[in-house]
C-alpha positions in Angstrom: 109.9 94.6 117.1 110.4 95.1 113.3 113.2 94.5 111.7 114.9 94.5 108.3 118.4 94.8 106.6 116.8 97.9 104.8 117.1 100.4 107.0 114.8 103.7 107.1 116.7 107.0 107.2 115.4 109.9 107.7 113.5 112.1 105.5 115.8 114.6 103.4 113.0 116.0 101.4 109.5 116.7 101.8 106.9 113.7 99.6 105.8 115.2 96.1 102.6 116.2 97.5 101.2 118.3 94.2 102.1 115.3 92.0 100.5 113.0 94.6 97.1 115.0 95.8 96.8 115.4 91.7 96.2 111.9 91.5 93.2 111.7 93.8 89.2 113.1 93.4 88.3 114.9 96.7 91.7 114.8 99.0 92.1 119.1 98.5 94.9 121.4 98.5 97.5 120.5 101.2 98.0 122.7 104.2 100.5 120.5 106.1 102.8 117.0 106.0 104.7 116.6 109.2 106.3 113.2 109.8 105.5 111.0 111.9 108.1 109.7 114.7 107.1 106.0 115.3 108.4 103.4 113.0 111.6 101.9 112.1 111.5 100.6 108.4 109.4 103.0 106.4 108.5 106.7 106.3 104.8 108.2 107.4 103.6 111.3 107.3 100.3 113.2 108.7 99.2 115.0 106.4 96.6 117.9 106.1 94.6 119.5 103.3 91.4 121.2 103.0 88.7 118.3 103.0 90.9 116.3 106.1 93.9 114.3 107.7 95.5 111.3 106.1 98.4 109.0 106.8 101.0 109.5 103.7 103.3 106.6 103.5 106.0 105.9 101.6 107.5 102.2 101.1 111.3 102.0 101.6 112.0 99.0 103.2 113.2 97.3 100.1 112.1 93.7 100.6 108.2 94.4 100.7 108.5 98.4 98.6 107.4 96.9 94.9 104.0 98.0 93.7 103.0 94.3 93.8 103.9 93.3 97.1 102.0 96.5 98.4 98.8 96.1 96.1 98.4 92.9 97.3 98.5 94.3 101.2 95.7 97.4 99.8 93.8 94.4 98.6 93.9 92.4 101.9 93.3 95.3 103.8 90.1 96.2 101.5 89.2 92.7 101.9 89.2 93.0 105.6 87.6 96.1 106.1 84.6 94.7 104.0 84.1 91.9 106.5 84.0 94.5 109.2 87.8 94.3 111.0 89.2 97.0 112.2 92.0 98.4 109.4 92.4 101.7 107.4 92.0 100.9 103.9 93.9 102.9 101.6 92.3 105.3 99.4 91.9 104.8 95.7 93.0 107.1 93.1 91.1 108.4 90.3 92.1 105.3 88.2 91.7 103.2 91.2 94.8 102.5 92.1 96.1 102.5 95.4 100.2 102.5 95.0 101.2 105.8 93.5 104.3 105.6 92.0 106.3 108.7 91.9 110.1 109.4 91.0 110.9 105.8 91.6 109.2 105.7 95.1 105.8 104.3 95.9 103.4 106.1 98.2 100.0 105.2 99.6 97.5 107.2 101.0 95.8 106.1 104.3 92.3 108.2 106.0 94.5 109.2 109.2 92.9 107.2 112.1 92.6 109.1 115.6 94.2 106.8 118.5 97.1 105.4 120.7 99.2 102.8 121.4 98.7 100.5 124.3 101.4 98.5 125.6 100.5 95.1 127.8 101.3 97.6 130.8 98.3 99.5 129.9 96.0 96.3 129.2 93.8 95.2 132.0 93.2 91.0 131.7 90.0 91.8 129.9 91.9 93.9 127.3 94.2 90.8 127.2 91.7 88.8 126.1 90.4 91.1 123.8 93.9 91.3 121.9 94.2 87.2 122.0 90.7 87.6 120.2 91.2 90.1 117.5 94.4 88.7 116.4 92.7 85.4 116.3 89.9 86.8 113.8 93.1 88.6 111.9 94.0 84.9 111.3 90.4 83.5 110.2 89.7 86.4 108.4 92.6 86.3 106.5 92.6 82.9 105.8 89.0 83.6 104.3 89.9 86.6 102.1 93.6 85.4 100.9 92.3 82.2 99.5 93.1 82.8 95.7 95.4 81.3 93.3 96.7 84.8 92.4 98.0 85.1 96.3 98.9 82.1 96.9 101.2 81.6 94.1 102.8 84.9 95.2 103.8 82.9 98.0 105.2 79.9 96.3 107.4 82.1 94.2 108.9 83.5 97.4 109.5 80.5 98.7 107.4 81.1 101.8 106.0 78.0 101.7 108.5 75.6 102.1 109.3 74.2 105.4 110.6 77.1 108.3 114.1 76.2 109.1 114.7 76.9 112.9 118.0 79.2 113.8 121.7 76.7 113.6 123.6 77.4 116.7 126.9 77.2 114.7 126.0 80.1 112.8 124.9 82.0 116.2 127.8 81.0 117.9 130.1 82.8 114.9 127.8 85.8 114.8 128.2 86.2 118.5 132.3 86.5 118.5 131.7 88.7 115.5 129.6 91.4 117.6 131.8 90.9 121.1 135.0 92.1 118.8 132.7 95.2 118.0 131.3 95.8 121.2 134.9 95.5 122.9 135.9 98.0 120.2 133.4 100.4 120.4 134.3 103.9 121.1 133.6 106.1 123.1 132.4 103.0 125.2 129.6 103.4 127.5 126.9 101.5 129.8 125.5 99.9 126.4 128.0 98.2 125.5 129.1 96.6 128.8 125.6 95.3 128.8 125.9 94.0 125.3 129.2 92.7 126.0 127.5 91.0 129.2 124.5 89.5 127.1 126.8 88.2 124.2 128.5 85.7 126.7 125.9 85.1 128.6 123.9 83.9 125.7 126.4 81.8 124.3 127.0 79.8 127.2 123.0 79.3 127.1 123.1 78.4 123.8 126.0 76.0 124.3 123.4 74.3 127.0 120.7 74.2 124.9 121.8 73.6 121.2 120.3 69.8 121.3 116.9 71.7 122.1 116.6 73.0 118.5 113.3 72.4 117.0 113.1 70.7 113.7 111.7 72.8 110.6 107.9 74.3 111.0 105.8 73.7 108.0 104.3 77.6 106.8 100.9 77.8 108.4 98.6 80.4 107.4 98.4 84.0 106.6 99.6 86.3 109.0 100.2 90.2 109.6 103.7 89.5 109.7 104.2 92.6 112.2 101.5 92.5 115.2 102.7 94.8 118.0 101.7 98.1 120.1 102.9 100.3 117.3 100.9 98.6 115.1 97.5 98.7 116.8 95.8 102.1 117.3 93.6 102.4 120.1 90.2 104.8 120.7 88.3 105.8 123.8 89.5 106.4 127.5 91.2 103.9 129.6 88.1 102.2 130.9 86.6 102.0 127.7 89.3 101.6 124.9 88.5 99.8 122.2 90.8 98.6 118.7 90.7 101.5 116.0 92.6 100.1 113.7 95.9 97.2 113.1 98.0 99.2 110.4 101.3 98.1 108.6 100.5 95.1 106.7 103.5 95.1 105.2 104.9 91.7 106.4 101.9 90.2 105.3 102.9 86.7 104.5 102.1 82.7 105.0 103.7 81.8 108.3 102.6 79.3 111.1 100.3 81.4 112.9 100.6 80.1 116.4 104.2 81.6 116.3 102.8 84.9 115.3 100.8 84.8 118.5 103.5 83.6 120.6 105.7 86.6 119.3 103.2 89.2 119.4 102.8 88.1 123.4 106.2 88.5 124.1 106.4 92.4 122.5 102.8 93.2 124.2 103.4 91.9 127.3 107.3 91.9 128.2 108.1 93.9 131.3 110.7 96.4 131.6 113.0 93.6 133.4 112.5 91.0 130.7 109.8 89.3 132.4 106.3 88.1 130.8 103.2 89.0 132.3 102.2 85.7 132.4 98.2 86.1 133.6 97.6 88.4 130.7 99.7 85.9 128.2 97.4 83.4 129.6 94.0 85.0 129.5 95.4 86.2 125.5 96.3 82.5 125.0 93.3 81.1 125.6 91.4 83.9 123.4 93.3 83.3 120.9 93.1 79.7 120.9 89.2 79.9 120.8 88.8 82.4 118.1 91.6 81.1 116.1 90.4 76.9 116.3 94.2 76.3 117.8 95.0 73.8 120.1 97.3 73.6 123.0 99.9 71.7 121.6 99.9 74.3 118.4 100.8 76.6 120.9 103.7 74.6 122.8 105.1 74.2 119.5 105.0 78.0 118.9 106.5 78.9 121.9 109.0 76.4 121.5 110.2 77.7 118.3 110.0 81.5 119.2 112.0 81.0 122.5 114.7 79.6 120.2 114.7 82.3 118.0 114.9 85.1 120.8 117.8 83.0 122.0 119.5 83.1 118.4 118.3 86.7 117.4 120.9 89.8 118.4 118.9 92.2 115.8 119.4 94.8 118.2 123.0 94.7 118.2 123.5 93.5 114.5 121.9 97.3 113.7 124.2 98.8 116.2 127.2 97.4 115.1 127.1 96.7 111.9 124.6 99.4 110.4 125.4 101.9 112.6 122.0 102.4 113.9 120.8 103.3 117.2 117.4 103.3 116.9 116.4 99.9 118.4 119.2 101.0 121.6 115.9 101.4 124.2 114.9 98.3 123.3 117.9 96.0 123.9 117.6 95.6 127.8 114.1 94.1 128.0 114.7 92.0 124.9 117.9 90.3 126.0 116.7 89.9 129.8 113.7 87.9 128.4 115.6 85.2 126.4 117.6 84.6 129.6 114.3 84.7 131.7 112.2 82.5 129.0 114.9 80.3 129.2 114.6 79.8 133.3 110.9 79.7 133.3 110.1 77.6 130.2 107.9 75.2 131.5 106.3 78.4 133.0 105.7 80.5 130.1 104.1 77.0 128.1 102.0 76.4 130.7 100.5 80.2 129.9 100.2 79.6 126.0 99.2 76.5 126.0 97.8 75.5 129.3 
């Protein structure tokens, strides 16, 4: 699931919405602006007014909340919605902009999109397939309406494209005896942080198993979403009959090696409650994706080798816990951990269904 060292608090004021709607042509006279729940990095908002509903978001998570970094999204997403994917373009102001800046924050307004999320649960192997698919034209399509200088040099300067270095076990290893001193000292303590307790040692002694397993540094791929889970794609229509509405949030848009966005996005869409993959829906989403995306098996292996290693360095969970002091990601920690130590026992298992 996301994550960032920025975190989003809560809203303590309401958006500027007169300053804001004053910018626009035919948005109307607001009538309500209630937030909206989901989310962990920045702050949405469903707004009403007179002539509709829109999406109100405003950028905080500092590494991608610069006007320049979020134009460049709106102009992706534009892009994308002109070759007929599924997004939510934002809406242009009266100058044509679509960041508005105002006291120091930037905002951008989306048309609010009617739908639900759909987690693998909820996804018949059909709908697998279906999601392997779309995020496979994300990919191509991307890769067709990124290809400038201006965008690619955007990249360079972040240093995005230089080689992917892979998790160092030394550095896990210290992080890990760092977060067992704060999970012993935690008070009051409670069920949580038994478990966390639990999964720190358990993981290290995996790590201390595995540590000559760590894969060499990943050349950047392609452009990716840089965020592709449930939360991110909005369903419409019944069960039987649901189709994509729109994939929202670009705001990790970057150049990554796309076969690892796949891999990842599997393992959020499809990990069961006990930390267990679904592996005939990761297989029948593999092998869509493979197709529409022009990747090949081995692409794959080498994805889900490198993503297994970073579930079995990453403690996210616990790092916001802990160290920030947020609790927001708590619900998730059970599932997540399991799965690194299940992954781990059925490697050869969950390659076979990527790449097989």
């Amino acid at each position: 699931m996301p994550r960032s060292s920025a975190i989003a608090s809560p809203p303590t004021a309401p958006p500027p919405l007169a300053a804001l709607l004053r910018r626009y042509e035919d948005t109307g006279e607001p009538l309500s602006c209630e937030p909206v729940t989901q989310g962990l990095l920045n702050r949405g908002y469903r707004l009403a007014t007179t002539r509709g509903a829109y999406f109100l978001k405003q950028h905080v998570d500092e590494p991608t909340a610069d006007r320049a970094t979020i134009a460049r999204q709106h102009r992706a997403v534009r892009r994308l919605h002109s070759i007929g994917m599924p997004v939510a373009p934002p809406v242009a102001d009266r100058s044509g902009d679509t960041v508005a800046v105002i006291g120091g924050h930037c905002y951008a307004l989306h048309p609010w999109v009617d739908g639900r999320h759909r987690r693998g649960a909820q996804l018949t192997t059909v709908e697998s397939r279906r999601l392997g698919a779309l995020l496979g034209l994300v990919h191509t399509g991307l890769e067709r309406v990124m290809d400038t200088d201006r965008d690619r040099d955007a990249e360079e300067r972040r240093g995005a494209l230089r080689p992917h270095e892979s998790a160092d076990p030394e550095e896990t290893f210290a992080l890990i005896d760092a977060l067992l001193v704060l999970a012993r000292a935690h008070r009051p303590r409670d069920s949580f942080d038994a478990l966390a307790e639990h999964r720190l040692l358990e993981r290290r002694a995996l790590l201390e198993g595995h540590a000559h397993r760590r894969p060499p540094p990943a050349a950047a791929g392609g452009w990716v979403h840089g965020d592709f889970h449930p939360l991110n794609l909005l369903y419409r229509g019944d069960h039987t009959g649901a189709e994509p509405a729109a994939i929202v949030d670009w705001d990790r848009l970057g150049v990554q090696p796309r076969a690892e966005e796949a891999v990842r996005a599997a393992a959020i869409f499809f990990v069961r409650p006990s930390g267990r993959l679904e592996l005939g829906k990761v297989r029948a989403y593999a092998r869509a994706y493979r197709r529409a995306a022009g990747a090949d098996p081995a692409e794959l292996a080498a994805a889900v080798h490198r993503v297994w290693w970073e579930r079995l360095n990453d403690f996210w969970i616990l790092r916001w816990r802990y160290q920030l002091h947020d609790r927001r990601a708590d619900p998730q920690f059970p599932a997540v951990s399991a799965l690194a130590v299940w992954w781990t026992r059925e490697y050869e298992a969950v390659c076979e269904a990527f790449a097989g």
